[in-house]
N, C-alpha and C positions, 0 to 999 in steps of 0.2 A: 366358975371363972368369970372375972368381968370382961362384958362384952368386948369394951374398949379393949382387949388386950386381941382381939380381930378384926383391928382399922388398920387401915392404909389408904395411901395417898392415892388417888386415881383420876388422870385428867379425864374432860369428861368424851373430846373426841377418841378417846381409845376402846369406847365402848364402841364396838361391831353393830353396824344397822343393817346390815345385809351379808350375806354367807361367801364366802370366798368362790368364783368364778367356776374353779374346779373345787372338787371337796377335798382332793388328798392333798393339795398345795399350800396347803393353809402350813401354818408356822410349827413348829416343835422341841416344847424344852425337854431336853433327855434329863433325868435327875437320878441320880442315885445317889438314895438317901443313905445309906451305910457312910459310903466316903466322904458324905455331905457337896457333892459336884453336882455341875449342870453343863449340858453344852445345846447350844443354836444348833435347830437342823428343822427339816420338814416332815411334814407328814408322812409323807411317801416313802421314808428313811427309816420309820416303823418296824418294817420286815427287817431290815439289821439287829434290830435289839432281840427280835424273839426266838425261840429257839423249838427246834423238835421237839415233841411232847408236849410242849407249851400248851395250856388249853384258855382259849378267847372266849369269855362271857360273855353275850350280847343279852339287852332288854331289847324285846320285837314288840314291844307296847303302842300302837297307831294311834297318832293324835286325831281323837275327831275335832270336827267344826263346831265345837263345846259353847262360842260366846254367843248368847241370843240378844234379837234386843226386842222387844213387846212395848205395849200399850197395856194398863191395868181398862180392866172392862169397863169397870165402874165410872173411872173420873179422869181415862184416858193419859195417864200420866205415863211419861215413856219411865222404862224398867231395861237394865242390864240384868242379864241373868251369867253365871259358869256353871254350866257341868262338870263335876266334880266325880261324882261316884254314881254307877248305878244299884243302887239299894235290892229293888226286885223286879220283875215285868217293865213296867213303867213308869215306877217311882226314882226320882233320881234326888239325890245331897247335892244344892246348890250353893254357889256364891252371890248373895244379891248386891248388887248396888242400892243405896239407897232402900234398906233392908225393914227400917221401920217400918214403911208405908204397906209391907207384904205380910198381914195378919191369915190365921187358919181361914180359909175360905175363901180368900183371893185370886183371881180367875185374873189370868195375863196372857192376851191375844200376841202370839209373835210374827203372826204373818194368814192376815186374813180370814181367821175361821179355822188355817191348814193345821195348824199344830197352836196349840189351848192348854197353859201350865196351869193348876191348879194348885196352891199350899194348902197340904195337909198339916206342919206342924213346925211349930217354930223353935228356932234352936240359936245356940249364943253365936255371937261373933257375924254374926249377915248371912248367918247358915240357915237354909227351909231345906224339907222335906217337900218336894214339886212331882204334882201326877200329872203326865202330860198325854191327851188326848190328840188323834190325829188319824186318818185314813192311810192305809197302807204299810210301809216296810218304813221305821221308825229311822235308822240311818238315809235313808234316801233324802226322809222329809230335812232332817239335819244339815246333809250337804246341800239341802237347795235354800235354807233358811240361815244356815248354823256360819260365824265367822270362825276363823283361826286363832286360838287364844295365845295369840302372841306376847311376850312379855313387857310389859308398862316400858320399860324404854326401848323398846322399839317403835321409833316414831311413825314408821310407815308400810303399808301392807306390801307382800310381796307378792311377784309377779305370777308364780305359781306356787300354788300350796303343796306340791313336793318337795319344797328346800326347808320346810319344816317336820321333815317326816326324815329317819332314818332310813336306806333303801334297802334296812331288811325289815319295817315296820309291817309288822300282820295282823298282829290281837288288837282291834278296837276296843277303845273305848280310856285314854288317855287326854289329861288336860294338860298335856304341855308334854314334850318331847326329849327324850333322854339326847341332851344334845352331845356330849363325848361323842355318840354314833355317826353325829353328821360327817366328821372326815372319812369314814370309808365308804371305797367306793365297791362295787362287783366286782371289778377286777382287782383290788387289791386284796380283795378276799380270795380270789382266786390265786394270786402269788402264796399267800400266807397259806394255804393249805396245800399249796405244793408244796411247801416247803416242811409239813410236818405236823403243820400246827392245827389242834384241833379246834370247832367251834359249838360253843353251845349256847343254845336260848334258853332265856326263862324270861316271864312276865312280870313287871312292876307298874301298874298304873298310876301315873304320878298324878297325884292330884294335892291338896292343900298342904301337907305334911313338907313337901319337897321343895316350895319356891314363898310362902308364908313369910315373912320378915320376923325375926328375933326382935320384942317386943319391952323385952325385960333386960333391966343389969347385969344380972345376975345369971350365967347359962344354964345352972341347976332347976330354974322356975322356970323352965323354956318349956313347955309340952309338944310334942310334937303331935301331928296330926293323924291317925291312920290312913295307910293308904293298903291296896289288898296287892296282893302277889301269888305268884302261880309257879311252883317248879313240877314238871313232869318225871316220871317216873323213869325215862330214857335219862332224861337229863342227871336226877340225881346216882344213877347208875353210873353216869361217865365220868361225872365230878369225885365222886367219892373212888372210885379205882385212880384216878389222875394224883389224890390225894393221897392214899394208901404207897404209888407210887415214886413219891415225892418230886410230881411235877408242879414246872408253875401255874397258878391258877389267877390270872389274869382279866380284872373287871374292867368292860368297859362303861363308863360313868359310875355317877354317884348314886344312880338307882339300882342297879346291876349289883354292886359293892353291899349296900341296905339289905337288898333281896339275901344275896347268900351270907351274910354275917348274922339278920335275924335267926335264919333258919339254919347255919350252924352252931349259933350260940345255943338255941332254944333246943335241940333234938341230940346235940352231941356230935352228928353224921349228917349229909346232906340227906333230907326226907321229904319227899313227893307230899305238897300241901297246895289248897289254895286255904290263905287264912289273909288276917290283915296283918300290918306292923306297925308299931309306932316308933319303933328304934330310935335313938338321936343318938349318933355317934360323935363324942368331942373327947380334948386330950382327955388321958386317964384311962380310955378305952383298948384295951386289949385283941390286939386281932386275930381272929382263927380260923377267918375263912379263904382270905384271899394273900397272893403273894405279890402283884403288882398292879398299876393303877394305870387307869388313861382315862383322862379329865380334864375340862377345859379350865380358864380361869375364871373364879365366882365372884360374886359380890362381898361386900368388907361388910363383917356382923355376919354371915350369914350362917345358916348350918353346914354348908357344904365347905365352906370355908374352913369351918371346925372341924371337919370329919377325914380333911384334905390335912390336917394339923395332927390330927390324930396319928394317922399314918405313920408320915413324914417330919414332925416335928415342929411344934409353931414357929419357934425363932426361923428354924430353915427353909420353912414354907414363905415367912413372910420376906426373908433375902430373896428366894426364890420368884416371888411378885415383883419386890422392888428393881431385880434386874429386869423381867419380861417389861415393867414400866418403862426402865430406861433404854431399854432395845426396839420400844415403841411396839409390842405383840397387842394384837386384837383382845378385847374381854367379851366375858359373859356367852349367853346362847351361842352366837354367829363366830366368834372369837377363835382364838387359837386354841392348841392341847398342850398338854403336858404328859409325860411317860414318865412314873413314878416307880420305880425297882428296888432291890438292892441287891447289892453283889455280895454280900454276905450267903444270901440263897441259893 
């Protein structure tokens, strides 16, 4: 499909620079895609839509402190680094800045001696292969060196680095944050599960595949990037009975959605894997794993944009934007959500 058919108009104050005060207060389009409706409501409003048996996907993926910044040893020239993926032990898939300058052998100081990136091997796109030496417990050195890889238009760092973390984030080792999760809070988890509704984790590490800009005309040439995921053996236990017993099965974001549609497109059944995915879900794609959606609103071109089209319909999807445009909703990371259903189910 050509890109341009996933543009829209977007002013630019409506992109969110910072998170809503509380998290469950933020805004909420209810959509039900069968009858092609939407209605204005909150966050907190959530618990109406969901039902007993209902089961809530969560990705518990923890954003580390991923953005480095160095001096090269040699000719001291400063160097951005991202953490991207951990490869094995100590070897990590980066994003460089200024990527030429970083050949096999290249030794990048990021903070005094303490922690020392080595390139091992060069890869397309500003991608290295980086071995990074350091004394001690390698996340510690991180949180005391490593920024928050917040996303390019976020102009300004936040005041604590909790309001980029979901507040059930556990598994380290993520470059950027499944933000659908930001609006719940503890205690709305705690209504929702008195209420019936089960919850399940599983792990997606978002790294380059997830937030990368669509680069191409054309969507078919779009490759997406691997990112690794993790469903447990509990987990696909409770999913696939929920299934069997034709409850709803309920993604929070667009990483969460990626996770269980790779792994029931590819196995048939929900099956206990860590592996990677490259999935790119746009219209044409067929859904088999999830029956309803909560997600913020993304950027125009983007994949998630696409994969939110998929779902729901592009034309209806992009009515759907043009109203939250003209009711002035927050976008992007910090942004409002949307609840995506259908009552057909």
């Amino acid at each position: 499909m050509d890109i341009s058919l996933f543009d829209f108009d977007l002013p630019e104050e409506l992109i969110a620079q910072s998170p809503s005060e509380k998290r469950d207060f933020s805004r909420l389009l209810v959509v039900d895609k069968d009858k092609m409706t939407y209605e204005d409501k909150h966050f907190y409003d959530i618990i109406d839509y969901l039902r007993p048996g209902d089961v809530l996907i969560r990705n518990n993926t923890k954003v580390i402190p991923a953005r480095l910044f160095g001096v090269k040893e040699e000719t001291h020239a400063h160097v951005e680094v991202l953490l991207l993926h951990q490869e094995k032990d100590d070897i990590w898939e980066c994003l460089c800045g200024n990527a030429k300058t970083i050949k096999v052998g290249t030794k990048i100081d990021f903070g005094e001696g303490e922690l020392v990136g080595e390139c091992l091997e060069v890869k397309d796109e500003g991608l290295r292969l980086i071995k990074f030496h350091y004394q001690g417990i390698f996340y510690e050195v991180l949180d005391k060196l490593g920024k928050m890889p917040l996303p390019p238009y976020i102009k300004k760092q936040l005041a604590g680095n909790d309001r980029y973390q979901t507040v059930y984030a556990k598994v380290e080792g993520s470059a950027a944050a499944p933000t659908a999760g930001f609006h719940f809070t503890e205690e709305l988890f705690e209504k929702i599960k008195a209420k019936g509704v089960e919850v399940v984790d599983i792990t997606l590490h978002i790294g380059l595949g997830t937030f990368r800009p669509v680069k191409v005309k054309d969507t078919k040439d779009h490759v997406m990037h691997s990112e690794f995921y993790n469903i447990s053996k509990e987990a696909t236990n409770r999913l696939n009975k929920a299934k069997k017993e034709g409850r709803r099965l309920i993604a929070i974001g667009t990483t969460s959605t990626r996770t269980l549609e790779a792994n029931y497109q590819k196995y048939g059944t929900f099956t206990e894997t860590f592996e990677a995915t490259n999935i790119f879900i746009q219209p044409g794609y067929q859904y088999k794993a999830i029956d309803c959606l909560i997600t913020n609103f993304h950027l125009p071109k983007s994949t998630l944009i696409m994969l939110v089209s998929a779902f729901a319909g592009r034309e209806f999807i992009l009515d759907c934007y043009k109203h939250a445009v003209s009711e002035r909703y927050r976008f992007f990371s910090f942004g409002d959500a949307m609840f995506i259903y259908g009552s057909n189910h």
